[in-house]
N, CA, C and O of each residue as an XYZ file, in Angstrom:
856
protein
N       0.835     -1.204      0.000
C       0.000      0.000      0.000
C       0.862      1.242      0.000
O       0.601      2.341     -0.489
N       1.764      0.908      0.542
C       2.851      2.373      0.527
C       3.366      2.499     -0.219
O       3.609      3.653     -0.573
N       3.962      1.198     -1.078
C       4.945      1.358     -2.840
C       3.746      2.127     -3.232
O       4.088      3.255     -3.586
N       2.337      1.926     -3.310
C       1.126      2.449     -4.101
C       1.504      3.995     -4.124
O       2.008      4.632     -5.049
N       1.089      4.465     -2.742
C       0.943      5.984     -2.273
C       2.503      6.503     -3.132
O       2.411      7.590     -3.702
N       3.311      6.077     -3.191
C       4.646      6.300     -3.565
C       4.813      6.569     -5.002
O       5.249      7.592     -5.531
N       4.301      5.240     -5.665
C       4.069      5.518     -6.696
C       3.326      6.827     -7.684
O       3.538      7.401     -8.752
N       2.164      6.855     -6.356
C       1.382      7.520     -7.140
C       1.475      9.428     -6.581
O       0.880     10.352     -7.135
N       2.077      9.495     -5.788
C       3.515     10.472     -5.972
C       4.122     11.113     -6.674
O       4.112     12.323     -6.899
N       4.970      9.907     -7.245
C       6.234      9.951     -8.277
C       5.155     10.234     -9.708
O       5.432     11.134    -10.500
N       4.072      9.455     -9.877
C       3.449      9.858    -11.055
C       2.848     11.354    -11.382
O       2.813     11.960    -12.453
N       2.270     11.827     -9.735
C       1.445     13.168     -9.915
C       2.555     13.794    -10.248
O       2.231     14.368    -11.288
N       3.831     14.094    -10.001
C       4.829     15.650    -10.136
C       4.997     15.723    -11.947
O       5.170     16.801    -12.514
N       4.936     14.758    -12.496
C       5.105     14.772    -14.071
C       4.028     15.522    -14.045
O       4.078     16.707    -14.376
N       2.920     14.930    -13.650
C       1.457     15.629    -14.182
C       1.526     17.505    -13.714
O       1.259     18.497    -14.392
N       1.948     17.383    -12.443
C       1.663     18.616    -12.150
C       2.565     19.443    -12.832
O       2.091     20.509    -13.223
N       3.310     19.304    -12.985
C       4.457     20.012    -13.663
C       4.030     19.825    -15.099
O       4.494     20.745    -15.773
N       3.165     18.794    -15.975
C       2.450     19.689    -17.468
C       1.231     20.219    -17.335
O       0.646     20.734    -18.288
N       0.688     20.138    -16.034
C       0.020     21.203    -16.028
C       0.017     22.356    -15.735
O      -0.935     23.054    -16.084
N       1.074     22.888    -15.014
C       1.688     23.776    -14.923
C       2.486     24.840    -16.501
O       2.615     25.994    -16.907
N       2.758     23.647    -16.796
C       3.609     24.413    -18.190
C       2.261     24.440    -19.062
O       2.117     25.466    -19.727
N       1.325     23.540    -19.155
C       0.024     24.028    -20.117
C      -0.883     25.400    -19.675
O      -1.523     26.132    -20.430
N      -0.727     25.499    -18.234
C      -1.269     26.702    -18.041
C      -0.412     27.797    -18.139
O      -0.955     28.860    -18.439
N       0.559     27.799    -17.995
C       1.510     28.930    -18.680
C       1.312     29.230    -20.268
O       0.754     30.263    -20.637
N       1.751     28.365    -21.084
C       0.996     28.462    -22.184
C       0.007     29.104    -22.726
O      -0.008     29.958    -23.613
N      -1.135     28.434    -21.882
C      -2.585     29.070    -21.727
C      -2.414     30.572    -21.623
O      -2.620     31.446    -22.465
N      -1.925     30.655    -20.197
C      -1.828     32.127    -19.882
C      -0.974     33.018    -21.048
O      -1.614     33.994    -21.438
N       0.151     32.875    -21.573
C       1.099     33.550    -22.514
C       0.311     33.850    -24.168
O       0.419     34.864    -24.858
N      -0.185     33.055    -24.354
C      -1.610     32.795    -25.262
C      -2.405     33.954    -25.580
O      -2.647     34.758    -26.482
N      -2.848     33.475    -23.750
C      -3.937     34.892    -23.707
C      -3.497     36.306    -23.913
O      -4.075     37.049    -24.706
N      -2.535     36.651    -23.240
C      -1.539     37.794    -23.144
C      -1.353     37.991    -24.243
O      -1.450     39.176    -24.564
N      -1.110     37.295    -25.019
C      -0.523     37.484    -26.691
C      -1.630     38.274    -27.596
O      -1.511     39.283    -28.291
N      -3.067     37.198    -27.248
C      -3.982     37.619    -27.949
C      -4.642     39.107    -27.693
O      -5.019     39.943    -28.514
N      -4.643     39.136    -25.930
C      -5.204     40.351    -25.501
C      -4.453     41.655    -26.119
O      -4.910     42.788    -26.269
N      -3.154     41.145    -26.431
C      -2.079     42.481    -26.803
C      -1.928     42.628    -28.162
O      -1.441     43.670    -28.602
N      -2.367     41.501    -29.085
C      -2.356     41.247    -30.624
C      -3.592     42.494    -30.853
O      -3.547     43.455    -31.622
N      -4.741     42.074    -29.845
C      -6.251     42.529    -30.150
C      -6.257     44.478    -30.348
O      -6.518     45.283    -31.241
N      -5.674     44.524    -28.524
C      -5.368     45.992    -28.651
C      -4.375     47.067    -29.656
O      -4.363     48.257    -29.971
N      -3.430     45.594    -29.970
C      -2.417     46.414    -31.508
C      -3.247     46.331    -32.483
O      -3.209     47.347    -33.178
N      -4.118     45.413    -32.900
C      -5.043     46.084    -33.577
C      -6.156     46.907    -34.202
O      -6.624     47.291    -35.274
N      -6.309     46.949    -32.771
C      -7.533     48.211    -32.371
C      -6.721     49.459    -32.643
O      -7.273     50.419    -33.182
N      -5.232     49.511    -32.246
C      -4.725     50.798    -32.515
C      -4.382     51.346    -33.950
O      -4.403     52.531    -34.283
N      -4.061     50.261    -34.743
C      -3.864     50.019    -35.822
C      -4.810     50.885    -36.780
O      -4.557     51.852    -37.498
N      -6.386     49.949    -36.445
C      -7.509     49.949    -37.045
C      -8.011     51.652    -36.805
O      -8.685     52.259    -37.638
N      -7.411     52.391    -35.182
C      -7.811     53.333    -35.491
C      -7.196     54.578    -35.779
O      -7.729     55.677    -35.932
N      -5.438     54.104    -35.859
C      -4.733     55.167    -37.062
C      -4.854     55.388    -38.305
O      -4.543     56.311    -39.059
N      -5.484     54.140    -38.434
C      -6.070     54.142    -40.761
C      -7.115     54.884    -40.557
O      -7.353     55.698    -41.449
N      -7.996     54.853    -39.429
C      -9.321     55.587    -39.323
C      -8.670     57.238    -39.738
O      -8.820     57.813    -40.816
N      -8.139     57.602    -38.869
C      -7.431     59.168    -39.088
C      -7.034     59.251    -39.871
O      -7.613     60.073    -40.582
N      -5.981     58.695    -40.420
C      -5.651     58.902    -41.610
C      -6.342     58.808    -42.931
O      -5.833     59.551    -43.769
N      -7.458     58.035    -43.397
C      -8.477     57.942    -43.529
C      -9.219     59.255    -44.065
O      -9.580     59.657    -45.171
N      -9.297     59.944    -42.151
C     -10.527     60.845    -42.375
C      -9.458     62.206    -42.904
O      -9.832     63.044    -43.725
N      -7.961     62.209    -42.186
C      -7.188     63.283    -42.846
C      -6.932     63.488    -44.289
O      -6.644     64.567    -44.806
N      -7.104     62.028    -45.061
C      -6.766     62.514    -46.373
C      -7.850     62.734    -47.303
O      -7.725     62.871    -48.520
N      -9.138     62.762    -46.502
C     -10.911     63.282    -47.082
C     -10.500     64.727    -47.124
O     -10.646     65.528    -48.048
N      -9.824     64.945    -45.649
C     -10.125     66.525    -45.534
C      -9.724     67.259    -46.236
O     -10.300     68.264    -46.653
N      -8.056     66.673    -46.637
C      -7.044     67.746    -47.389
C      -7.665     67.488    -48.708
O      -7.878     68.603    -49.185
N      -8.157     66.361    -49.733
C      -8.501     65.898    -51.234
C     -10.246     67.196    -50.818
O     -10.902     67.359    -51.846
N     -10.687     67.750    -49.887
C     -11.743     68.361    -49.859
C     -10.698     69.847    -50.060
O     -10.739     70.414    -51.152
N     -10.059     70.239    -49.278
C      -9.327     71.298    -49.438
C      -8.848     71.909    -50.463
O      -9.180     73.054    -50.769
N      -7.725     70.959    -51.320
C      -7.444     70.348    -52.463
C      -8.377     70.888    -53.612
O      -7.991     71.740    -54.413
N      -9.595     70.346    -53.631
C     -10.589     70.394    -54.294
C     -10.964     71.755    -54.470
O     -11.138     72.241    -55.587
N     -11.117     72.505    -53.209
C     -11.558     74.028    -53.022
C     -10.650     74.782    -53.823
O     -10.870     75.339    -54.899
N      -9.589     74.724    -53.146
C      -8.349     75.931    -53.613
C      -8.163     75.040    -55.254
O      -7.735     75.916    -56.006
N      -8.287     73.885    -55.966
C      -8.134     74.003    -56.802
C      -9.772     74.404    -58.318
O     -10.123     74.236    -59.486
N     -10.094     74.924    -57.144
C     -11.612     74.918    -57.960
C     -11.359     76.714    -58.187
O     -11.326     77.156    -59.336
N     -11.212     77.535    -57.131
C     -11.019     78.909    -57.104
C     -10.183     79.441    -57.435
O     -10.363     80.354    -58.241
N      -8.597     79.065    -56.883
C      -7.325     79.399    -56.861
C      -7.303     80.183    -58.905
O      -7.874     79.801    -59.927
N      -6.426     81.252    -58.642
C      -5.708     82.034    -59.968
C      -4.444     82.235    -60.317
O      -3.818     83.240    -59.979
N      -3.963     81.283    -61.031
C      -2.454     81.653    -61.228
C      -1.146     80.652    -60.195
O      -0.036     80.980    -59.775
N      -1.896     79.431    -60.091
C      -1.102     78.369    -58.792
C      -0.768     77.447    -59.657
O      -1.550     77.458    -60.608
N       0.206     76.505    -59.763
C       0.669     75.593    -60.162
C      -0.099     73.972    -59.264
O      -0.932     74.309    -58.422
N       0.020     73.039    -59.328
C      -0.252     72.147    -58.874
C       0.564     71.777    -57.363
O       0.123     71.340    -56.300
N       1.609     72.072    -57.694
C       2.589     71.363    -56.931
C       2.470     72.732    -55.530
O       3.043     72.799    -54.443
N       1.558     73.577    -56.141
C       1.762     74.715    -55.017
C       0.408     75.078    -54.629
O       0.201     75.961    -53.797
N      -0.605     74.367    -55.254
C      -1.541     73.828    -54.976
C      -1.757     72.943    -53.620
O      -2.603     73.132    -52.746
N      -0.723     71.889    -53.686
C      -0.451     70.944    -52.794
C      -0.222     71.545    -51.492
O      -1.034     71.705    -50.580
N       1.427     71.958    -51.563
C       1.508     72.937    -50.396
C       0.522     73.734    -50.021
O       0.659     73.828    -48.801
N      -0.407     74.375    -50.351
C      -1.567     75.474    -50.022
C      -2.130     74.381    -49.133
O      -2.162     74.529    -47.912
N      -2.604     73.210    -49.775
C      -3.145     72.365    -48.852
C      -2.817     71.948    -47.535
O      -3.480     72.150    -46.517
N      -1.458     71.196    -47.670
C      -1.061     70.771    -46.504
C      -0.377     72.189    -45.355
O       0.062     71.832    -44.262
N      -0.355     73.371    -45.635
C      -0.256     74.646    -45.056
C      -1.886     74.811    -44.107
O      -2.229     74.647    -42.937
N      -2.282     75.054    -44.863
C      -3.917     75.474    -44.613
C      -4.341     74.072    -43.781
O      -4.780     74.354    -42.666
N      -4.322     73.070    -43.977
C      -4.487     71.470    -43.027
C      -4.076     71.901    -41.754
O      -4.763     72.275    -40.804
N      -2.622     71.775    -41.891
C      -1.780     71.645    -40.544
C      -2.530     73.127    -39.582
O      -3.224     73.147    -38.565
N      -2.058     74.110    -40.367
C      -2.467     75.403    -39.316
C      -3.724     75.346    -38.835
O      -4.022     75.839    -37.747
N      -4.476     74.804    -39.524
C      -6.030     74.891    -38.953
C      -5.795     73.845    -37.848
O      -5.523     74.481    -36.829
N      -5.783     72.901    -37.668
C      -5.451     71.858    -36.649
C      -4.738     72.575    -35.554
O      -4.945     72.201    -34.400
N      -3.737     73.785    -35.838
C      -3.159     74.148    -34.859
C      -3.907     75.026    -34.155
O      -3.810     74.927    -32.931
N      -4.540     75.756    -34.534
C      -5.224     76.618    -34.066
C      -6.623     76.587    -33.909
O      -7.315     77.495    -33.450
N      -7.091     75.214    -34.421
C      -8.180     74.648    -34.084
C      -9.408     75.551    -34.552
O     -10.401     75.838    -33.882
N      -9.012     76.052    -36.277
C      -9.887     76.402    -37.368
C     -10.559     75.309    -38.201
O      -9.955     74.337    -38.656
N     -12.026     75.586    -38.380
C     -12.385     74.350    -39.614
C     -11.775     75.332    -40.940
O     -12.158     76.443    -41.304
N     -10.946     74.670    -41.359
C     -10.285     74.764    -42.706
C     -11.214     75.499    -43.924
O     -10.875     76.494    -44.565
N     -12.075     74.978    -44.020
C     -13.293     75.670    -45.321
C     -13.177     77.313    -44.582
O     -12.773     78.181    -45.356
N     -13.371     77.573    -43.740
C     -13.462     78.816    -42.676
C     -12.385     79.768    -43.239
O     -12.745     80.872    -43.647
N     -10.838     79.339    -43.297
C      -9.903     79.637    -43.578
C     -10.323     80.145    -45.008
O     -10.300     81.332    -45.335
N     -10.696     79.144    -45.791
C     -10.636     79.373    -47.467
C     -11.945     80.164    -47.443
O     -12.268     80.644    -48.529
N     -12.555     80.333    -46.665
C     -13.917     81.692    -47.099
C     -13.424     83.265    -46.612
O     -13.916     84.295    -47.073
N     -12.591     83.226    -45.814
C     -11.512     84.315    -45.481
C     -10.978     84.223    -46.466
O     -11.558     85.063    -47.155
N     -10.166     83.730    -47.123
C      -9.121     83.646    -48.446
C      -9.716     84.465    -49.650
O      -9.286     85.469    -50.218
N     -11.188     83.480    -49.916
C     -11.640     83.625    -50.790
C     -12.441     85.153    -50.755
O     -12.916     85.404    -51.862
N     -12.626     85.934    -50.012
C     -13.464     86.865    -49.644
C     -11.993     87.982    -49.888
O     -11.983     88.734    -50.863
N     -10.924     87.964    -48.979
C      -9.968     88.865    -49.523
C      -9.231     88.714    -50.742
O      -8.693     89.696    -51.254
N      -9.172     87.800    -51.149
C      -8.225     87.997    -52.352
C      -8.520     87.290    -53.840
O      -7.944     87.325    -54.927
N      -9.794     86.590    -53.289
C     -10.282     85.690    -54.432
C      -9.434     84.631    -54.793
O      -9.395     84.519    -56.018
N      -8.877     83.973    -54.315
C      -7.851     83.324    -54.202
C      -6.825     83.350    -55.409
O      -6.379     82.336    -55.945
N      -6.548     84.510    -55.721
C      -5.545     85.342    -56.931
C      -3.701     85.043    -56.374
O      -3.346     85.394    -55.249
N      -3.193     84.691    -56.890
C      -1.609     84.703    -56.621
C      -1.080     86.055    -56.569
O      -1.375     86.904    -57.410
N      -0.418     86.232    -55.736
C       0.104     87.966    -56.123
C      -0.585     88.844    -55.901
O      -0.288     89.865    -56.521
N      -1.397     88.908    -55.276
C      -2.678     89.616    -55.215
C      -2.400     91.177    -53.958
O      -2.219     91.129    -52.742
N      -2.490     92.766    -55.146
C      -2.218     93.446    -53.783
C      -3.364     94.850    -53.956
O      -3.376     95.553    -54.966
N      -4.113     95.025    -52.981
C      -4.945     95.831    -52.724
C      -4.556     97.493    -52.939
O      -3.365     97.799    -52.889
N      -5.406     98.370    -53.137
C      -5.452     99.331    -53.581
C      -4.379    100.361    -52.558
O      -3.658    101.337    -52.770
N      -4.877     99.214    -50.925
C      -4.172     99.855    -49.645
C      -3.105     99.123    -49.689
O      -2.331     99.612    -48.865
N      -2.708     98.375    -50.104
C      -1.302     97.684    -50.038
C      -1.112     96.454    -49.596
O      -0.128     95.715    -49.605
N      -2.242     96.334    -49.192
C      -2.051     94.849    -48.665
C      -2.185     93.562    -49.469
O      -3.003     93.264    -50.339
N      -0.913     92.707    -48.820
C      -0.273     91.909    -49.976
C      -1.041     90.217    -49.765
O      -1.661     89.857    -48.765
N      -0.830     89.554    -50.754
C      -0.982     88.325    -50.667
C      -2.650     87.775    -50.383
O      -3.660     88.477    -50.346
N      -2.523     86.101    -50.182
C      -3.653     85.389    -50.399
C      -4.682     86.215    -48.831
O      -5.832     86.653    -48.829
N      -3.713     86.146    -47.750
C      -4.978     86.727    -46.348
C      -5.159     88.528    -46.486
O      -6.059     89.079    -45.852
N      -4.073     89.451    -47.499
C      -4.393     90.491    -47.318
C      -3.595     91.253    -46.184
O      -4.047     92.137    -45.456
N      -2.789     90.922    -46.184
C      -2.173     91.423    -44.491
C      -1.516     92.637    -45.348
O      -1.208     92.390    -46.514
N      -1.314     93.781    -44.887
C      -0.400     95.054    -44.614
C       0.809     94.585    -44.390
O       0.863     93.579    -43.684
N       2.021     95.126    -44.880
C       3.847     95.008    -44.009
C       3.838     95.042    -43.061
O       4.361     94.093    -42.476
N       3.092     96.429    -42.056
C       3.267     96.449    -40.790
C       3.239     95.708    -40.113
O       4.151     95.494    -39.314
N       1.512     94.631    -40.238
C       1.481     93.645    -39.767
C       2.381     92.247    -39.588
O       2.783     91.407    -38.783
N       2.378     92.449    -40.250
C       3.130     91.071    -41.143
C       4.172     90.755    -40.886
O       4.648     89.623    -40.982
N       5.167     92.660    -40.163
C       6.479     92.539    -39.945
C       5.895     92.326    -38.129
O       6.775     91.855    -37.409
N       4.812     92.573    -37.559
C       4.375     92.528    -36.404
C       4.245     91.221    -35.888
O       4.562     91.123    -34.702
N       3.743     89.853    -36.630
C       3.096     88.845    -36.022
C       4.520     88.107    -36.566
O       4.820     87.084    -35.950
N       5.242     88.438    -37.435
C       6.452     87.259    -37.795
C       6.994     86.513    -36.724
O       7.164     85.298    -36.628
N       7.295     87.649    -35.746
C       8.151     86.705    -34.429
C       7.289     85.685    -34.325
O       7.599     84.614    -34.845
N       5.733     85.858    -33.462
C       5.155     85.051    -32.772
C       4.874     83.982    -33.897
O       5.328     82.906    -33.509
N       4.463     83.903    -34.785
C       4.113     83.047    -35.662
C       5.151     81.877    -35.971
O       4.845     80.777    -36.432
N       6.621     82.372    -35.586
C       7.900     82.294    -36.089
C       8.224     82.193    -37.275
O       9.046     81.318    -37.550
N       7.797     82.875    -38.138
C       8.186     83.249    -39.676
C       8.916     83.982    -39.735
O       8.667     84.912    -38.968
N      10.238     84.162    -40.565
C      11.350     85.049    -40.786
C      10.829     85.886    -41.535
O      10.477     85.593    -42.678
N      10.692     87.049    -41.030
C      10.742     88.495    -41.817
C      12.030     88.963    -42.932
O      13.106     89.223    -42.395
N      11.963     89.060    -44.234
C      12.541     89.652    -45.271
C      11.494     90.868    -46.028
O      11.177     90.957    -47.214
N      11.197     91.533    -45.138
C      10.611     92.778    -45.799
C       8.937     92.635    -46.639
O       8.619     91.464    -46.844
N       8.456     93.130    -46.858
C       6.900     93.202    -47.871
C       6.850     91.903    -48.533
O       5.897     91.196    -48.860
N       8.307     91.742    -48.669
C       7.936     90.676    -50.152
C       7.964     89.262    -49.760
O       8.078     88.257    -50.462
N       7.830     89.405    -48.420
C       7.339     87.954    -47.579
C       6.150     87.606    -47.636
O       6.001     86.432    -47.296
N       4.827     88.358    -48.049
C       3.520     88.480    -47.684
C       3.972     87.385    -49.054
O       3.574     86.236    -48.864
N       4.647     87.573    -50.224
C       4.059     87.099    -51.470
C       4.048     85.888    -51.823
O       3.602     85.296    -52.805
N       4.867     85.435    -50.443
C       4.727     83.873    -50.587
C       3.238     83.257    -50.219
O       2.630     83.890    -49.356
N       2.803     82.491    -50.584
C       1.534     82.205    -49.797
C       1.462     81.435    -48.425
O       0.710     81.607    -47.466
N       2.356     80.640    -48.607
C       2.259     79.515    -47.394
C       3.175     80.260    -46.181
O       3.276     79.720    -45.080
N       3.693     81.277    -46.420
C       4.079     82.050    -45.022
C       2.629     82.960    -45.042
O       1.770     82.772    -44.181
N       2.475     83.910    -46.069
C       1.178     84.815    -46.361
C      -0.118     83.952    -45.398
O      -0.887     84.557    -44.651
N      -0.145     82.440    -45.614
C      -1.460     82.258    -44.780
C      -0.860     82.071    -43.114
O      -1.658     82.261    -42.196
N       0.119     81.813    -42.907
C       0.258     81.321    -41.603
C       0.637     82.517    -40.745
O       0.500     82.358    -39.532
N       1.093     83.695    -41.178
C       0.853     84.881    -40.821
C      -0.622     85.388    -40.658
O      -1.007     86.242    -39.859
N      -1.270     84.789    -41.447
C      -2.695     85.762    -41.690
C      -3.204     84.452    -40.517
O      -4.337     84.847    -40.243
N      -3.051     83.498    -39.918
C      -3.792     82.582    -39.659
C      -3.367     83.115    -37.824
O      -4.162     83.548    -36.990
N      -2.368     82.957    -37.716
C      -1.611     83.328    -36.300
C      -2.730     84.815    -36.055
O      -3.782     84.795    -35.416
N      -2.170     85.933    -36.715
C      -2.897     87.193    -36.553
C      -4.321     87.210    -36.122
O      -4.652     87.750    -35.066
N      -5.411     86.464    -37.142
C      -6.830     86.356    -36.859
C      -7.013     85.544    -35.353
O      -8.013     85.666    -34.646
N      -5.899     84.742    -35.043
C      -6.082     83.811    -33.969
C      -5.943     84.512    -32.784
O      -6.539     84.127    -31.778
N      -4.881     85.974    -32.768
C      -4.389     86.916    -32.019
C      -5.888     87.650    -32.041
O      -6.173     87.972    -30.888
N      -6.607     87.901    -32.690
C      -7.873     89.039    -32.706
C      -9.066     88.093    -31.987
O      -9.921     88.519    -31.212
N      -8.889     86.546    -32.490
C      -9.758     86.326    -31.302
C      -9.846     86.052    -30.059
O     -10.898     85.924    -29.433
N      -8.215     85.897    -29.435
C      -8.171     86.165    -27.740
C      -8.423     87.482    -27.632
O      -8.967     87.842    -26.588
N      -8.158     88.318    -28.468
C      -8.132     90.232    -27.953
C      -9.289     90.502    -27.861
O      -9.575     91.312    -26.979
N     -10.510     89.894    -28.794
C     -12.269     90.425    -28.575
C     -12.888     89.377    -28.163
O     -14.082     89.504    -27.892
N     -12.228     88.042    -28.003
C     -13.179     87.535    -27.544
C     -14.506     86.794    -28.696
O     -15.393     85.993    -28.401
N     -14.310     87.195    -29.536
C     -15.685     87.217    -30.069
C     -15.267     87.041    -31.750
O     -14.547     87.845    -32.343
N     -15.897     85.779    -32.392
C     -14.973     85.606    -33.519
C     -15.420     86.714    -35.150
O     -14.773     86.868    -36.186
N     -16.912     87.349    -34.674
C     -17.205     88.234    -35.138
C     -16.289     89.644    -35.795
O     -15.970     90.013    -36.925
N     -16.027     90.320    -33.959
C     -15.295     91.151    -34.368
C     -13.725     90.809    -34.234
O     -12.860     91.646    -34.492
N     -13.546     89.974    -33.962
C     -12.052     89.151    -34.196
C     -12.161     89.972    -35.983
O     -11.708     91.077    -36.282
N     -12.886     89.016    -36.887
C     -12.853     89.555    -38.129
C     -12.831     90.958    -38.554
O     -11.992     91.473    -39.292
N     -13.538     91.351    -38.173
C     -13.764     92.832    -38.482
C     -12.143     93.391    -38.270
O     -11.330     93.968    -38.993
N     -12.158     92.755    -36.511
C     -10.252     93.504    -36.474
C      -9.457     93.438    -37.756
O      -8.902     94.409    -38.270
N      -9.449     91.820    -38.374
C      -8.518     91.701    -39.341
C      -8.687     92.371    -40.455
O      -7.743     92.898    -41.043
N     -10.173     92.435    -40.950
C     -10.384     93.287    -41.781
C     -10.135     94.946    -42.371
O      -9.733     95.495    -43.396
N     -10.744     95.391    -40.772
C     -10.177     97.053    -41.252
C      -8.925     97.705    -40.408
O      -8.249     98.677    -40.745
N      -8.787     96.830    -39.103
C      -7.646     97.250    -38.423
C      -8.344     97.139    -37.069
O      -9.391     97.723    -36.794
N      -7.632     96.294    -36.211
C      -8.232     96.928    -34.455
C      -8.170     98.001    -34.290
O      -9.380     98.184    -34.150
N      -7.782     98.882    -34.185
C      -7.012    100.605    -33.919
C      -8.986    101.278    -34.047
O      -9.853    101.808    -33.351
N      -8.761    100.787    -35.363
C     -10.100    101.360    -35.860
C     -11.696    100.695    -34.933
O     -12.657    101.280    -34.433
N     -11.332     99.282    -35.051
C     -12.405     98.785    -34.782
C     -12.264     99.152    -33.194
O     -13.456     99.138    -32.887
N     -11.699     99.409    -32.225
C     -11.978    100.280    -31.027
C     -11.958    101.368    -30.977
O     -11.961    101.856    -29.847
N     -11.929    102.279    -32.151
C     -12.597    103.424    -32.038
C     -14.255    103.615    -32.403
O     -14.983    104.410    -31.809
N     -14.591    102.923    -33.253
C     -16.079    102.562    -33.436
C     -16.970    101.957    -32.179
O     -17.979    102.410    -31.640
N     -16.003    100.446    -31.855
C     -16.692    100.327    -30.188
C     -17.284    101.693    -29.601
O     -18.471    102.021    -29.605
N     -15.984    102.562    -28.994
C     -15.828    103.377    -28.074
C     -16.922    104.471    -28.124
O     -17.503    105.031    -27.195
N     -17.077    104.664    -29.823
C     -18.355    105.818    -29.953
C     -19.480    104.995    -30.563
O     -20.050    105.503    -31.528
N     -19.923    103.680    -30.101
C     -20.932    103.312    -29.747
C     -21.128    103.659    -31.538
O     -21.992    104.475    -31.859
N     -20.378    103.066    -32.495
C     -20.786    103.055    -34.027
C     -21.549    101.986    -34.346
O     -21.337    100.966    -33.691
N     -22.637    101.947    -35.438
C     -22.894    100.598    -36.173
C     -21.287    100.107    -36.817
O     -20.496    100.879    -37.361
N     -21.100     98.813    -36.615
C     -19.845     97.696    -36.924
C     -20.835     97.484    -38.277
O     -22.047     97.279    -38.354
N     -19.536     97.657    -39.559
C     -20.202     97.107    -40.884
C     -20.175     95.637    -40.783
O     -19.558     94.993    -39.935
N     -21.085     95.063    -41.967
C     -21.610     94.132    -41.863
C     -21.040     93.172    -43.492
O     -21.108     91.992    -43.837
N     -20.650     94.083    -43.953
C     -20.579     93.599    -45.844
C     -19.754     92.437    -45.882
O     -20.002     91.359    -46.422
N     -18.669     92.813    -45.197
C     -17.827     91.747    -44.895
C     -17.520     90.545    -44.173
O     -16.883     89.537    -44.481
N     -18.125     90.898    -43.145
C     -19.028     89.543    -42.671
C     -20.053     88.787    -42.930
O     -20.403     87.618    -43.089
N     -20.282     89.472    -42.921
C     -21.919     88.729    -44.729
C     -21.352     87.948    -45.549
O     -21.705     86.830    -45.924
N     -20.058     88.834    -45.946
C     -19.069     87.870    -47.663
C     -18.407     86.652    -46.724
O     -18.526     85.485    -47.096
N     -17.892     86.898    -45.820
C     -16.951     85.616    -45.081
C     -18.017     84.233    -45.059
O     -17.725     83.083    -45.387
N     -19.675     84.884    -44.435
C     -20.121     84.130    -44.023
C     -20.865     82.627    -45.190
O     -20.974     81.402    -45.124
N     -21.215     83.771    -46.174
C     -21.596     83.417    -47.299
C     -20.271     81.745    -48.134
O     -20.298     80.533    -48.343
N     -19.303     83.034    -48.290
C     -18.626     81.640    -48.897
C     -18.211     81.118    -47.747
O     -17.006     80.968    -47.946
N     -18.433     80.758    -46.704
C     -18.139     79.389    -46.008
C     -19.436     78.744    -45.857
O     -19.266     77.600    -45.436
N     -20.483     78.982    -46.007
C     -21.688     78.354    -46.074
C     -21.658     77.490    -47.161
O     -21.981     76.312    -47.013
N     -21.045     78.269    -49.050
C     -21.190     77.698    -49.913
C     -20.057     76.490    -50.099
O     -20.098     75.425    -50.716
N     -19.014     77.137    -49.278
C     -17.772     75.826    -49.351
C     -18.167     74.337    -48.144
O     -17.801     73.167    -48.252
N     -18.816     74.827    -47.326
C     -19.201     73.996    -46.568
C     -20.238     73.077    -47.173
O     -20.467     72.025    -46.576
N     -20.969     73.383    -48.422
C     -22.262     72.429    -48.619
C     -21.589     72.070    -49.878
O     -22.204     71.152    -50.421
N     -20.672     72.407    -50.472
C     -20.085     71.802    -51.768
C     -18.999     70.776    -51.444
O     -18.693     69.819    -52.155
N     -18.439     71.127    -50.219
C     -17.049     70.346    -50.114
C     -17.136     69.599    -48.638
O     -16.540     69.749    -47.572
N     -18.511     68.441    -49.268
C     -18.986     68.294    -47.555
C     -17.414     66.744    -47.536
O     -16.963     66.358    -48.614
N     -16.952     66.225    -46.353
C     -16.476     65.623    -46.019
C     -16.900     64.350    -45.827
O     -16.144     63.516    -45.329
């Protein structure tokens, strides 16, 4: 009876010991799968973004190459991925951007106003030589505005500056439009704030928004 108990002893430690290594197994298995599952969930939802990022810019794309005057393709492109990125930074819907664009300059290359103001957003030198630091764009004089893809990210920083200063994305615009200087002197004497131009902003982003839905 005791060789028995002995025996049967010597037989359980084999056993316990593959069951031991089968539940390791088991367990390493699981681990594998649980961590396979979540790499693919992450996977599944970086194609998602990417995905929805390259709707947005082929929508962008689409805009500036539907309006744009005098752009090449390849600078076309850049307009895009300029106008993408900054809006993300500053947490603009992009069409928004291009109804500003499209409202100052018609989206014309080279484009300079009667008052001087240069390029696709319309900015003045003064300005332009004003927001460079913060924006961190290198200033080389007027003829920086004429690039576009500095021209918008200057004009994009600036409008972003007018809407911490009012508060209010209304006259944020208006600032960019005729000048803060001005637009708090109108506040101050209690003026009607024109409207033409906010009307035009509002207009083509309504129409870019229902043409270039996402």
């Amino acid at each position: 009876m005791i060789e028995y108990n002995k025996l049967g002893i010597f037989l359980s430690k084999p056993i316990a010991v593959m069951l031991v290594i089968i539940y390791l197994v088991q367990s390493g298995l699981l681990v594998y799968l649980i961590s396979d599952k979540f790499s693919l969930e992450r996977q599944i939802s970086f194609q998602q973004k990417r995905i929805t990022e390259l709707q947005e810019k082929l929508q962008i794309f689409k805009a500036i190459d539907d309006f744009q005057i005098g752009f090449e393709d390849e600078e076309i492109r850049n307009l895009t991925d300029v106008i993408y990125t900054e809006s993300k930074k500053y947490q603009y819907d992009p069409m928004f951007i291009l109804a500003i664009i499209l409202t100052e300059s018609s989206f014309k290359k080279g484009q300079k106003s009667h008052m001087g103001a240069r390029g696709l957003m319309q900015l003045m030198p003064f300005v332009g030589a004003d927001v460079s630091p913060r924006a961190g764009v290198e200033w080389q004089g007027s003829s920086t505005l004429y690039n576009p893809e500095v021209n918008i990210k200057l004009g994009m920083h600036h409008l972003f500056e007018q809407i911490l200063e009012f508060k209010d994305i209304k006259k944020a615009l208006l600032a960019y439009n005729i000048g803060e200087t001005k637009l708090r002197d109108m506040l101050r004497a209690n003026k009607p704030l024109p409207k033409r131009y906010l009307n035009k902003v509002l207009e083509n982003y309504k129409m870019l928004k229902e043409t270039y839905k996402v």
